[in-house]
ZAZA-369517 format. One record per residue: residue number from 0; x, y, z of N, C-alpha, C in turn. Coordinates in Angstrom, 2 decimals. Example, Ala and Ser with C-alpha at 12.3 -4.5 7.8 and 13.67 -1.06 7.14 Angstrom:
<node seq="0" n_c1="13.19" n_c2="-5.69" n_c3="7.80" ca_c1="12.30" ca_c2="-4.50" ca_c3="7.80" c_c1="13.20" c_c2="-3.30" c_c3="7.80"/>
<node seq="1" n_c1="12.85" n_c2="-2.25" n_c3="7.08" ca_c1="13.67" ca_c2="-1.06" ca_c3="7.14" c_c1="12.90" c_c2="0.03" c_c3="7.87"/>
//
This chain:
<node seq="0" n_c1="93.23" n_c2="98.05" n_c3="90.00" ca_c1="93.77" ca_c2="98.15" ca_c3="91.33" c_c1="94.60" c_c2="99.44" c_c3="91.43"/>
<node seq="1" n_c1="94.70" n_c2="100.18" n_c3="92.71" ca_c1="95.13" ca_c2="101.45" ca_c3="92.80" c_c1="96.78" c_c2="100.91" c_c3="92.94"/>
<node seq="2" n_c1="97.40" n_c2="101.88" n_c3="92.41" ca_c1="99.14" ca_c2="101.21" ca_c3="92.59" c_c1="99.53" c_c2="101.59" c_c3="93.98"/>
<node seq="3" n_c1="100.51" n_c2="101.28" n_c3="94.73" ca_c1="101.05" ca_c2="101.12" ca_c3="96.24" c_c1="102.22" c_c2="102.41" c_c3="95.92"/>
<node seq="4" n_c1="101.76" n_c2="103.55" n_c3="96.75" ca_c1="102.76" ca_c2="104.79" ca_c3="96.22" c_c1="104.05" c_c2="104.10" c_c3="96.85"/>
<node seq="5" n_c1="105.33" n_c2="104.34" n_c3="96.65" ca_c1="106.28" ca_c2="104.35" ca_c3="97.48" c_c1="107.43" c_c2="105.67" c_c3="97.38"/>
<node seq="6" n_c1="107.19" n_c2="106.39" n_c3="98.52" ca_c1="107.77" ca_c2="108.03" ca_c3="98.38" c_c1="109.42" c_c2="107.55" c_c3="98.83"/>
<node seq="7" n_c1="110.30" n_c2="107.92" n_c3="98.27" ca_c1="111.72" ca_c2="107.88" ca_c3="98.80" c_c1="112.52" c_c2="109.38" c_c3="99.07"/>
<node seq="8" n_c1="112.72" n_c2="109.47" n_c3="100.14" ca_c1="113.67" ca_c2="110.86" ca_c3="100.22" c_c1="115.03" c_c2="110.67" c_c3="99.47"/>
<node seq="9" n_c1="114.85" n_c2="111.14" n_c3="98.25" ca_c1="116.64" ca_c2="111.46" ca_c3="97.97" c_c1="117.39" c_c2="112.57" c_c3="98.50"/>
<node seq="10" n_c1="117.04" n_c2="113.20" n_c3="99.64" ca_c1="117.95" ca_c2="114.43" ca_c3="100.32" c_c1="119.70" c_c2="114.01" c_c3="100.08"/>
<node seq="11" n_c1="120.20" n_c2="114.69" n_c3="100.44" ca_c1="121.24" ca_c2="114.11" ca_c3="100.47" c_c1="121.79" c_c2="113.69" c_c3="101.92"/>
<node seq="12" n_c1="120.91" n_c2="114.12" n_c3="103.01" ca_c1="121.61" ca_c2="112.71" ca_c3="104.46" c_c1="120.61" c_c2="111.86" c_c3="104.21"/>
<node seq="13" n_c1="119.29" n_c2="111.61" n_c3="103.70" ca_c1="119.18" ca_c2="110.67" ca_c3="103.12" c_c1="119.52" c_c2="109.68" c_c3="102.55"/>
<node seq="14" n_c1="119.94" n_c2="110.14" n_c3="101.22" ca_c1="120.56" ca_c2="109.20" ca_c3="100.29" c_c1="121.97" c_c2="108.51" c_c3="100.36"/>
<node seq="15" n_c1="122.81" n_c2="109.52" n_c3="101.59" ca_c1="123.84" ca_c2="109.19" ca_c3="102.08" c_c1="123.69" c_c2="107.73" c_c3="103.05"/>
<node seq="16" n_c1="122.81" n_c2="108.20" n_c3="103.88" ca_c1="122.32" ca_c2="107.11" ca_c3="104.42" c_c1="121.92" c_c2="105.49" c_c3="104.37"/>
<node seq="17" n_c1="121.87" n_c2="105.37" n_c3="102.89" ca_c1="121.06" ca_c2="104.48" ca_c3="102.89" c_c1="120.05" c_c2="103.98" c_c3="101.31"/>
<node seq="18" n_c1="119.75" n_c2="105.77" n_c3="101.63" ca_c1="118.44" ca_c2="105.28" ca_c3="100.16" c_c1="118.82" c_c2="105.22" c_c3="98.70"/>
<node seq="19" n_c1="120.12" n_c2="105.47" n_c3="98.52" ca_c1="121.13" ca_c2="105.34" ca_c3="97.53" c_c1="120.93" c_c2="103.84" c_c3="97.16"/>
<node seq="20" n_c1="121.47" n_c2="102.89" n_c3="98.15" ca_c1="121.37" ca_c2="101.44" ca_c3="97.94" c_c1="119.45" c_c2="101.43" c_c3="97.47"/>
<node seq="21" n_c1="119.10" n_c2="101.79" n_c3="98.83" ca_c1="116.77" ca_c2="101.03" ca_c3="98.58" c_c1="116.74" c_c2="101.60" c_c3="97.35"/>
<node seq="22" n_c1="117.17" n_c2="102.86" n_c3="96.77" ca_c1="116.51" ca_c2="103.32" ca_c3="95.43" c_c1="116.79" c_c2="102.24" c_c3="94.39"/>
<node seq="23" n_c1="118.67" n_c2="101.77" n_c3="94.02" ca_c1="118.81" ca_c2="101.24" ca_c3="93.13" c_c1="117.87" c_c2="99.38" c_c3="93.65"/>
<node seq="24" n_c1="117.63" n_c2="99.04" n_c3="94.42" ca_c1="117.17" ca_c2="97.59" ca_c3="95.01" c_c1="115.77" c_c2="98.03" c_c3="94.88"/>
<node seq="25" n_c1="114.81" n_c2="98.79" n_c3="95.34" ca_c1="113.62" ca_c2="99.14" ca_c3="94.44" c_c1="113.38" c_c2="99.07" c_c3="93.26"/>
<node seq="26" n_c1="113.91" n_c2="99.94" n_c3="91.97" ca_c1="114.12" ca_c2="100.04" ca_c3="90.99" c_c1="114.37" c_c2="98.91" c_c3="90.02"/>
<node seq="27" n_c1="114.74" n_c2="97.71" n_c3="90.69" ca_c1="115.25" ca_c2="96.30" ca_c3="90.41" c_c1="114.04" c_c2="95.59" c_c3="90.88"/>
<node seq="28" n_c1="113.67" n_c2="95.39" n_c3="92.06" ca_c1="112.63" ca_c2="94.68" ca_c3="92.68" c_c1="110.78" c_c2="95.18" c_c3="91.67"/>
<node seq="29" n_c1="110.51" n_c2="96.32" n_c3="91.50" ca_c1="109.78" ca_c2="96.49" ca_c3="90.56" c_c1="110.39" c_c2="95.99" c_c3="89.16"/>
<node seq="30" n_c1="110.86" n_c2="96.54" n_c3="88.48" ca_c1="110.84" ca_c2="96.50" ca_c3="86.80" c_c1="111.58" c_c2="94.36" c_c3="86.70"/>
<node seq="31" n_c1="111.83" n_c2="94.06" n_c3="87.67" ca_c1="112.67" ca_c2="92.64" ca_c3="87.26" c_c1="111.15" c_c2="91.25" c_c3="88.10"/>
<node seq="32" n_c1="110.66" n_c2="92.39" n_c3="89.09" ca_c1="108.90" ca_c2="91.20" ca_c3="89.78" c_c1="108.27" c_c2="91.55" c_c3="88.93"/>
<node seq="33" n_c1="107.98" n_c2="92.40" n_c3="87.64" ca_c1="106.67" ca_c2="92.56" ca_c3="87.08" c_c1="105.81" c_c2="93.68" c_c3="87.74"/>
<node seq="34" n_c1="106.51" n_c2="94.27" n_c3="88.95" ca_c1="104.97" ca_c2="95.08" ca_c3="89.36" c_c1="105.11" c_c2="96.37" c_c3="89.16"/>
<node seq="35" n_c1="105.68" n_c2="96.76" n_c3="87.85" ca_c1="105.61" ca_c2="98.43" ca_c3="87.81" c_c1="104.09" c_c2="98.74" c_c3="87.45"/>
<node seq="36" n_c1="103.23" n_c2="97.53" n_c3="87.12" ca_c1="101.75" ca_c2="98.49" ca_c3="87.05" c_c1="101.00" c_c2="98.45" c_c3="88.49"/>
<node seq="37" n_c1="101.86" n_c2="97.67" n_c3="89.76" ca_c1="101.21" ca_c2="97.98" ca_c3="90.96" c_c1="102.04" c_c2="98.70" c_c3="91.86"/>
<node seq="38" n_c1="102.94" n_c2="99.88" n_c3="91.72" ca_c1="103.61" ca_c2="100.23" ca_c3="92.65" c_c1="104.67" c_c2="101.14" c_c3="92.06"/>
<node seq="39" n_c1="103.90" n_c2="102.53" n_c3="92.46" ca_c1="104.60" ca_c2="103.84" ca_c3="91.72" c_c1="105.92" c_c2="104.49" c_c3="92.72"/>
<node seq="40" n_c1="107.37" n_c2="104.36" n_c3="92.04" ca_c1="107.91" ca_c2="105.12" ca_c3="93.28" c_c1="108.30" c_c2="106.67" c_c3="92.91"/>
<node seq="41" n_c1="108.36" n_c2="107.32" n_c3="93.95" ca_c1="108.05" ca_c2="108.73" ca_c3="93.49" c_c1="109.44" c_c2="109.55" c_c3="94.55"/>
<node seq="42" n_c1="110.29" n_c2="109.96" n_c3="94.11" ca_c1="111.62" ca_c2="110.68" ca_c3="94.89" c_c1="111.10" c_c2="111.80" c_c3="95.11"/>
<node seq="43" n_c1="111.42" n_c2="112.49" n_c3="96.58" ca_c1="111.09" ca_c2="113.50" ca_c3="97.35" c_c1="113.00" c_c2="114.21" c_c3="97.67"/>
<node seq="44" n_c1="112.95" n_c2="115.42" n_c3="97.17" ca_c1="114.06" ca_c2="116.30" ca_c3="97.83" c_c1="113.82" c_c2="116.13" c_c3="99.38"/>
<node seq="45" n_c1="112.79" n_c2="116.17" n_c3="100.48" ca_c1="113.14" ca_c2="115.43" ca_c3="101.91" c_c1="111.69" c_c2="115.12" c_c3="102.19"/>
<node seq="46" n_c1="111.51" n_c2="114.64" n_c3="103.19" ca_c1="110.10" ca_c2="113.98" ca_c3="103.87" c_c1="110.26" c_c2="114.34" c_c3="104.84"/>
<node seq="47" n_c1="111.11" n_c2="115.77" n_c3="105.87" ca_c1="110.79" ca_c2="116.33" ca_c3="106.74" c_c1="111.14" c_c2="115.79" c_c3="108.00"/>
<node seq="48" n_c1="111.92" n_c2="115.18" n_c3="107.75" ca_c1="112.83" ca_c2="114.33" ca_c3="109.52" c_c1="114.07" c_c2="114.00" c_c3="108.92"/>
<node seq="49" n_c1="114.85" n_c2="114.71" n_c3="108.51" ca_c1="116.55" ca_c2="114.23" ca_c3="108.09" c_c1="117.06" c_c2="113.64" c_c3="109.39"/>
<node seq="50" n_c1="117.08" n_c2="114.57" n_c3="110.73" ca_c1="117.69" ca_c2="113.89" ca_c3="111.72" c_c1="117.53" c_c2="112.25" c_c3="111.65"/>
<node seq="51" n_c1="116.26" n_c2="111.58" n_c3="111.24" ca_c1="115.93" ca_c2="110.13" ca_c3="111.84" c_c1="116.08" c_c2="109.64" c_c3="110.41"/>
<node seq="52" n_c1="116.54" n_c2="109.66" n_c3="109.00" ca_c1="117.08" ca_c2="109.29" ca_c3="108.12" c_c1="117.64" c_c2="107.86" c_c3="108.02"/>
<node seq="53" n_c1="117.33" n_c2="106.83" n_c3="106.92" ca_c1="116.86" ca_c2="107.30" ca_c3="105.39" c_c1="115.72" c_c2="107.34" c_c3="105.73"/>
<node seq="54" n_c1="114.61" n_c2="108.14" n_c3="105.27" ca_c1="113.27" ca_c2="107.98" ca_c3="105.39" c_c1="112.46" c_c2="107.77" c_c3="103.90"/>
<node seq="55" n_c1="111.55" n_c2="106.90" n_c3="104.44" ca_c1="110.55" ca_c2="106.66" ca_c3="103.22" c_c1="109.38" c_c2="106.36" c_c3="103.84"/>
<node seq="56" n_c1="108.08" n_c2="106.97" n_c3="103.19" ca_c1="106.79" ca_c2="106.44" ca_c3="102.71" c_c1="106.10" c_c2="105.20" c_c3="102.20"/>
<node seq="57" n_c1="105.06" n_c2="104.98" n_c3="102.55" ca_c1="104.54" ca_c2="102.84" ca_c3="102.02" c_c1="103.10" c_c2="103.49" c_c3="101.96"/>
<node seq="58" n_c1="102.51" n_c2="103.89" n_c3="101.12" ca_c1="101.38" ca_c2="103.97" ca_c3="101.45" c_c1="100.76" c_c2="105.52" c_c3="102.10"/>
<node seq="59" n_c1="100.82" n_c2="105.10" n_c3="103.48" ca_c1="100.35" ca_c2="106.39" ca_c3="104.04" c_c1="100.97" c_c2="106.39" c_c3="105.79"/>
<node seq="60" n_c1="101.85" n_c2="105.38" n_c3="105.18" ca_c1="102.71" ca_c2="105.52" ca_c3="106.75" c_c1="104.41" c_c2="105.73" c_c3="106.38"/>
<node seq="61" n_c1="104.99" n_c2="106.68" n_c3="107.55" ca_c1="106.55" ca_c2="107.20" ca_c3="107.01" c_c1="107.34" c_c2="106.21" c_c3="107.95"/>
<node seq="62" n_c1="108.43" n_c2="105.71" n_c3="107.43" ca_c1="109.39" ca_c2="104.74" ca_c3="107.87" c_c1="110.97" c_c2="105.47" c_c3="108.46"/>
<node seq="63" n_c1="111.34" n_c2="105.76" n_c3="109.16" ca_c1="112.39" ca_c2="106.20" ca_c3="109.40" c_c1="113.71" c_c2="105.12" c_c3="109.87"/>
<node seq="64" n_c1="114.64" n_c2="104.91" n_c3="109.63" ca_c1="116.24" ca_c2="104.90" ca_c3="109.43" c_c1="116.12" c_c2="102.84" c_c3="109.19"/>
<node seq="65" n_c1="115.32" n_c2="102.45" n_c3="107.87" ca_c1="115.37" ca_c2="101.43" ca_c3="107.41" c_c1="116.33" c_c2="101.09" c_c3="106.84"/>
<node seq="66" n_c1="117.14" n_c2="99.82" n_c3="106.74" ca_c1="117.77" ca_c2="99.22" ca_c3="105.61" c_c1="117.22" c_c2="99.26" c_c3="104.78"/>
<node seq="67" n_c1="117.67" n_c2="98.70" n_c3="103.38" ca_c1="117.28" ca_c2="98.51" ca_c3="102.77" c_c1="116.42" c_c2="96.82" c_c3="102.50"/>
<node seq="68" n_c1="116.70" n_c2="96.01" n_c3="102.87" ca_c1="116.12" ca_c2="94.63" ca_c3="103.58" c_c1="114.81" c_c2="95.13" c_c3="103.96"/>
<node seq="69" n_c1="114.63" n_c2="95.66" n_c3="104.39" ca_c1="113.81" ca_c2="96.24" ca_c3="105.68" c_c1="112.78" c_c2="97.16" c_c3="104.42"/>
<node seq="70" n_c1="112.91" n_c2="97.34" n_c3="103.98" ca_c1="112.27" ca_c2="98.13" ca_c3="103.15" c_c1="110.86" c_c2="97.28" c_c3="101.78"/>
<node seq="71" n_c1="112.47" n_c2="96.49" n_c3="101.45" ca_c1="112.27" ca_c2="95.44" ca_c3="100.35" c_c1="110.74" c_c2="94.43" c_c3="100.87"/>
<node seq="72" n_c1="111.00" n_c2="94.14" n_c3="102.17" ca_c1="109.85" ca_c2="93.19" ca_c3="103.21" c_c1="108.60" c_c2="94.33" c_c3="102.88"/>
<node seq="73" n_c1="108.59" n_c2="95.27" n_c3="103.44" ca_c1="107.55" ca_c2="96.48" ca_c3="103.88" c_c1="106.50" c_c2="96.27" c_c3="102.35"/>
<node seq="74" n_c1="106.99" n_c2="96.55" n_c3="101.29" ca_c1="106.98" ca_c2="96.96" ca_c3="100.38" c_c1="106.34" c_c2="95.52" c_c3="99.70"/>
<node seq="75" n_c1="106.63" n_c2="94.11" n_c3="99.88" ca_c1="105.96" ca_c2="93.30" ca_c3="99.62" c_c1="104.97" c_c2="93.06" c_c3="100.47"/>
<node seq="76" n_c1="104.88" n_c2="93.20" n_c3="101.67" ca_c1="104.01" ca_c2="92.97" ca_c3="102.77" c_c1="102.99" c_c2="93.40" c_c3="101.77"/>
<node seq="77" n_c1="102.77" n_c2="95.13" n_c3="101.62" ca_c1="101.57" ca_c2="96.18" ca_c3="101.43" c_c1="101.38" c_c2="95.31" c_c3="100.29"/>
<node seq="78" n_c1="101.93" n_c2="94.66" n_c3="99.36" ca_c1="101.35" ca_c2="94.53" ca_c3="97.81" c_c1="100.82" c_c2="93.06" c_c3="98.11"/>
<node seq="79" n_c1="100.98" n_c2="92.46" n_c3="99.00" ca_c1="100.24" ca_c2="91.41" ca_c3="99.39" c_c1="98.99" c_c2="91.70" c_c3="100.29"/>
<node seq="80" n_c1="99.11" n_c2="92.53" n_c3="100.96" ca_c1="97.99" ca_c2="93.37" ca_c3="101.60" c_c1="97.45" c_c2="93.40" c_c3="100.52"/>
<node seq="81" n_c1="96.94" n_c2="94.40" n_c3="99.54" ca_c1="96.62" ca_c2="95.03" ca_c3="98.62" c_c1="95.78" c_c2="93.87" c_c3="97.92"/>
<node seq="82" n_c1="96.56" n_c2="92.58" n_c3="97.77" ca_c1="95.60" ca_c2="91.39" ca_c3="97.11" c_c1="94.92" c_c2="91.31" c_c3="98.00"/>
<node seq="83" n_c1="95.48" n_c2="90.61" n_c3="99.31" ca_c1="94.04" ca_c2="90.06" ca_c3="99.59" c_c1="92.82" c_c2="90.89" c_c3="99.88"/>
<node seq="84" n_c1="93.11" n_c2="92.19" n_c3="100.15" ca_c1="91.59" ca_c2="93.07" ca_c3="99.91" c_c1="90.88" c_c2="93.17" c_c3="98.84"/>
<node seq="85" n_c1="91.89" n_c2="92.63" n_c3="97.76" ca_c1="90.47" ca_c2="92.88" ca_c3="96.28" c_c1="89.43" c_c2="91.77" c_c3="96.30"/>
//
């Protein structure tokens, strides 16, 4: 199965924002569910919209000024997506 990219802006109005908390609650939610062999996360210096910040990537769609809650959902949604297509 292809892994579920998940891009995070660590800019710093980014990370100020927000992705400080989703990074360390990602980082936990993979390595503590088991799914670091389905779901690669990959830190970006910015993703090109600071104004609308924290921003992150799921795939192949960009998320702008999520909680972290909000993120955590997204992020299981796609990996449940992901099953039922195999």
């Amino acid at each position: 199965m292809e892994k579920l990219v998940v891009e995070l802006c660590l800019g710093s109005s980014c990370f100020a924002r927000g992705n400080a908390q989703t990074l360390g609650a990602l980082e936990s939610f993979i390595s503590e569910g088991g799914y670091s062999d389905q779901v690669e996360l990959v830190g970006h210096l910015c993703l090109g919209s600071c104004a609308k910040g924290p921003n992150i990537r799921i795939g192949e769609v960009t998320y702008h000024g999520l909680d972290t809650q909000s993120v955590l959902d997204l992020v299981m949604q796609a990996l449940v997506g992901q099953e039922e297509s195999r």
